[in-house]
C-alpha positions as CSV (number, residue, x, y, z in Angstrom):
1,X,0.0,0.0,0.0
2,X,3.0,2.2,0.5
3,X,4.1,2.2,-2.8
4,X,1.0,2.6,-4.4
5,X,0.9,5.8,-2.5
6,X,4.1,7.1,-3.2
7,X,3.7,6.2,-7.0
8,X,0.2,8.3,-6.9
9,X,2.1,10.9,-5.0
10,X,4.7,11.2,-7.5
11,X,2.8,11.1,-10.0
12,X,0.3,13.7,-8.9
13,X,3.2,16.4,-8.0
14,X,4.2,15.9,-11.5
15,X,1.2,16.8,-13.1
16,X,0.7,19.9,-10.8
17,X,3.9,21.1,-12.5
18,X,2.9,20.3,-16.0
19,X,-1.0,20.9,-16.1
20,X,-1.4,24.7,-18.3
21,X,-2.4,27.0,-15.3
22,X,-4.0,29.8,-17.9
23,X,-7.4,28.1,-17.1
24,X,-7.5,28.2,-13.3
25,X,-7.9,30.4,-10.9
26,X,-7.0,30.3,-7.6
27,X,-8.5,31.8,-4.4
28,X,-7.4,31.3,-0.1
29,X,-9.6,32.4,2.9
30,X,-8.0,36.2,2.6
31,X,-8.3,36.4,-1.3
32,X,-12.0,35.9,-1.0
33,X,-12.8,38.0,1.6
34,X,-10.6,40.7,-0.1
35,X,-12.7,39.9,-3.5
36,X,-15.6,41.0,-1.7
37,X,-14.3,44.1,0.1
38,X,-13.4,45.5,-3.7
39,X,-16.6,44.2,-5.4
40,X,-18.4,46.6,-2.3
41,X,-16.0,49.4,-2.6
42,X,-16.8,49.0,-6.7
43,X,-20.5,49.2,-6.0
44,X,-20.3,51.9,-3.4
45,X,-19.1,53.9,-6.4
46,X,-21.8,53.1,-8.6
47,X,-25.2,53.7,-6.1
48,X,-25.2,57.6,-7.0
49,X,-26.4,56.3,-10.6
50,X,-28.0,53.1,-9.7
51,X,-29.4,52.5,-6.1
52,X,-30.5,49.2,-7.1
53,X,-26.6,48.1,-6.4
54,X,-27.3,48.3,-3.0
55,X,-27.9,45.0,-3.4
56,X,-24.6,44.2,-4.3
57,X,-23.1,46.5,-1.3
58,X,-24.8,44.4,1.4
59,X,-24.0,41.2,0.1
60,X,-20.5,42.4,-0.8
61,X,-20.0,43.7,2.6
62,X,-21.7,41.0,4.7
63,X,-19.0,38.5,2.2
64,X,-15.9,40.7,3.5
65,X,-16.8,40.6,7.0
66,X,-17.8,36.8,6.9
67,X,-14.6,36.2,5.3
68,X,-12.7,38.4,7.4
69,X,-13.6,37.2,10.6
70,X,-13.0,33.5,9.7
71,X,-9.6,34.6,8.4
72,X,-8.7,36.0,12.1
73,X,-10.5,33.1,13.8
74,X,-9.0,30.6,12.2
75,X,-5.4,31.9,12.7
76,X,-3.1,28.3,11.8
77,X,-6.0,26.2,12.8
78,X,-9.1,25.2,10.3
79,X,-11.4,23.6,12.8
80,X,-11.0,26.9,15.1
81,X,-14.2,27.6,12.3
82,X,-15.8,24.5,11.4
83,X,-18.3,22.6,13.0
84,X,-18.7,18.7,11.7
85,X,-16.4,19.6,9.4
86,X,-18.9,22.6,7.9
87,X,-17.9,26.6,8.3
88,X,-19.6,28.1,11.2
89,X,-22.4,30.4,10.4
90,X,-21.8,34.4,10.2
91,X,-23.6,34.9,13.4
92,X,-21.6,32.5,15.2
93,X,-18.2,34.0,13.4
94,X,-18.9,37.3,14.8
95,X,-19.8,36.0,18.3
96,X,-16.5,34.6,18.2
97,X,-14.8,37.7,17.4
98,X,-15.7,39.1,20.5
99,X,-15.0,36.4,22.7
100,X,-10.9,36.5,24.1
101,X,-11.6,32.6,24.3
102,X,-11.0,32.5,20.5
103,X,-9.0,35.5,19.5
104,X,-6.4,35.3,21.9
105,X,-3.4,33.7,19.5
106,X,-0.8,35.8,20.2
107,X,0.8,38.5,22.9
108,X,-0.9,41.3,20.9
109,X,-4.5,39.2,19.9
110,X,-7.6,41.2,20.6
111,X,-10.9,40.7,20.2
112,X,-13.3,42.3,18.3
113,X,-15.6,45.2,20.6
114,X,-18.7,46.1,19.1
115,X,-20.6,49.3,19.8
116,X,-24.8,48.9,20.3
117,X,-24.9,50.6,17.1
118,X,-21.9,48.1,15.4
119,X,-24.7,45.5,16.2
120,X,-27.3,47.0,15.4
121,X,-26.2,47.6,11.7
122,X,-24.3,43.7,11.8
123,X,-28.0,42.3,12.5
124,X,-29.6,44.3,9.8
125,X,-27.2,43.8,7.3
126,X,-27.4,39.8,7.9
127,X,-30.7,39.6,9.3
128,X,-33.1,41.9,7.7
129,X,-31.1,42.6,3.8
130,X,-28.5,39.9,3.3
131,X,-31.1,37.0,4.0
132,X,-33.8,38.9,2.1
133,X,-32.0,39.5,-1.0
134,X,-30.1,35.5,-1.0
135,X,-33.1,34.0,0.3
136,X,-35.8,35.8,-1.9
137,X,-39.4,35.3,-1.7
138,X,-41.5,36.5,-4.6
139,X,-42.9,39.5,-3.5
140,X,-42.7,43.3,-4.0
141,X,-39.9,44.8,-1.7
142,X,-38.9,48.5,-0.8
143,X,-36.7,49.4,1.1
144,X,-35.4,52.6,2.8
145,X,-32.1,53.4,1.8
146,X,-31.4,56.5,4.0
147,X,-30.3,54.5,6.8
148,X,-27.9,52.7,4.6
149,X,-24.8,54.3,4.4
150,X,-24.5,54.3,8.1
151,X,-25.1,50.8,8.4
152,X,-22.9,50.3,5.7
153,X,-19.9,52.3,7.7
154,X,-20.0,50.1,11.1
155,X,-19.7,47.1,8.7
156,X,-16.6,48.7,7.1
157,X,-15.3,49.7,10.8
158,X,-15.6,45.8,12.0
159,X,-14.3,45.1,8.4
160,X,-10.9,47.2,9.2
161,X,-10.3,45.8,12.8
162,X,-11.2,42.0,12.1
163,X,-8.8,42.4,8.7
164,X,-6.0,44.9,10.1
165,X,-6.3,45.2,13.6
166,X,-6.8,41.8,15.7
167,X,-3.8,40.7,16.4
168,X,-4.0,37.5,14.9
169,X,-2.4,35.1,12.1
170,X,-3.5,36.2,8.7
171,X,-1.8,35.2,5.4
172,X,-2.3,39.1,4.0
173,X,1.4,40.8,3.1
174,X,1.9,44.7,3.3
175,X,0.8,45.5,-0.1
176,X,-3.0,43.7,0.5
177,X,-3.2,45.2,4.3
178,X,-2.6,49.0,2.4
179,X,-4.9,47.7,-0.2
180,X,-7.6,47.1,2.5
181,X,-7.3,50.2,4.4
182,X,-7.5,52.3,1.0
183,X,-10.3,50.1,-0.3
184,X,-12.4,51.1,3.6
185,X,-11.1,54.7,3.2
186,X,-12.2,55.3,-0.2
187,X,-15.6,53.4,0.5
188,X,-16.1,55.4,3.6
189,X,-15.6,59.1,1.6
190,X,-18.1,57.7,-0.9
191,X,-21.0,57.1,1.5
C-alpha cells in the first residue's frame, strides 16, 4: 500500500507542474474576503447612478466581514471555524470575534468590541437585507435606503479591525493590508 501511494504521489506532484495553469484560478480564505471588500467598494461607487446596487453593497459587505472574521478566527487552525467539518455560520463567526476565548493567538490578539450601534447595523445587514435578498421570496420589496450608508460604515469599521487590527495570524502581506485600508477609506468618503 505504501508504494501505491508514493507512485500516486509522485505522480500527482508531476502533473501539478505540467498541467497549463491559464485556465484556473486560484482563491485562499484572505483572497475571497478581499474579492468581496473591492466588489463593495466598486459598487459603493456606482449607487449615486443606480441605487439598485445596493444590493450588491450588502451582500458584498456582509461577504468581506464573513470572510474576514473566519480569516482572524481561524489563525493556523481550520477547525477553530468549522463545526462537523462545515464553516460556522456568520452569526456564530462574529460572536466569536468578541470572545478572548477565541481571539487570543498571540501576545498582541484582541478581540473584536462592538458598539450597540456596530450591532445594530451587523444584525440588519445579515438579518433583515442579506437574508432577504439571497433568500428571496416572490414578492414586491422597498426598502429605505437613507439608513444605509450608516449601516454600511459600522460594517466597514468591523471590516478594518477583524482584517488589520486583531492581532492574529493572517496570510495578508503589506501590499494587501494598504490595499484594504485604501479600499475602507475610499468606500467610507463615498457614502
Amino acid at each position: 500500500m505504501k508504494a501505491n501511494s508514493t507512485k500516486l504521489h509522485e505522480y500527482l506532484l508531476e502533473k501539478s507542474t505540467t498541467v497549463d495553469r491559464s485556465n484556473w484560478i486560484d482563491f485562499t480564505e484572505e483572497a475571497n474576503a478581499l474579492d468581496y471588500l473591492e466588489k463593495a467598494c466598486f459598487f459603493i461607487g456606482t449607487l449615486r447612478d443606480n441605487p439598485q446596487n445596493w444590493k450588491w453593497v450588502i451582500l458584498a459587505i456582509h461577504g468581506a466581514m464573513y470572510g474576514f472574521a473566519i480569516c482572524t478566527l481561524k489563525g493556523t487552525e481550520l477547525r477553530r471555524v468549522t463545526e462537523k467539518s462545515k464553516l460556522i455560520r456568520f452569526s456564530e463567526a462574529i460572536e466569536r470575534c468578541q470572545k478572548e476565548k477565541y481571539m487570543k493567538m498571540t501576545v498582541t490578539s484582541k478581540p473584536l468590541a462592538l458598539s450597540k450601534e456596530q450591532k445594530q447595523s451587523i444584525k440588519n445587514l445579515d438579518k433583515e437585507f442579506r437574508d432577504n435578498f439571497v433568500h428571496f421570496l416572490p414578492t414586491g420589496w422597498s426598502i429605505e435606503i437613507s439608513g444605509m450608508p450608516e449601516i454600511i460604515k459600522d460594517c466597514l469599521d468591523v471590516i478594518k479591525f477583524l482584517a488589520l487590527e486583531t492581532g492574529n495570524y493572517t496570510n495578508l502581506t503589506s501590499a494587501p493590508e494598504k490595499n484594504i485600508e485604501k479600499l475602507i477609506q475610499e468606500s467610507i468618503l463615498t457614502l
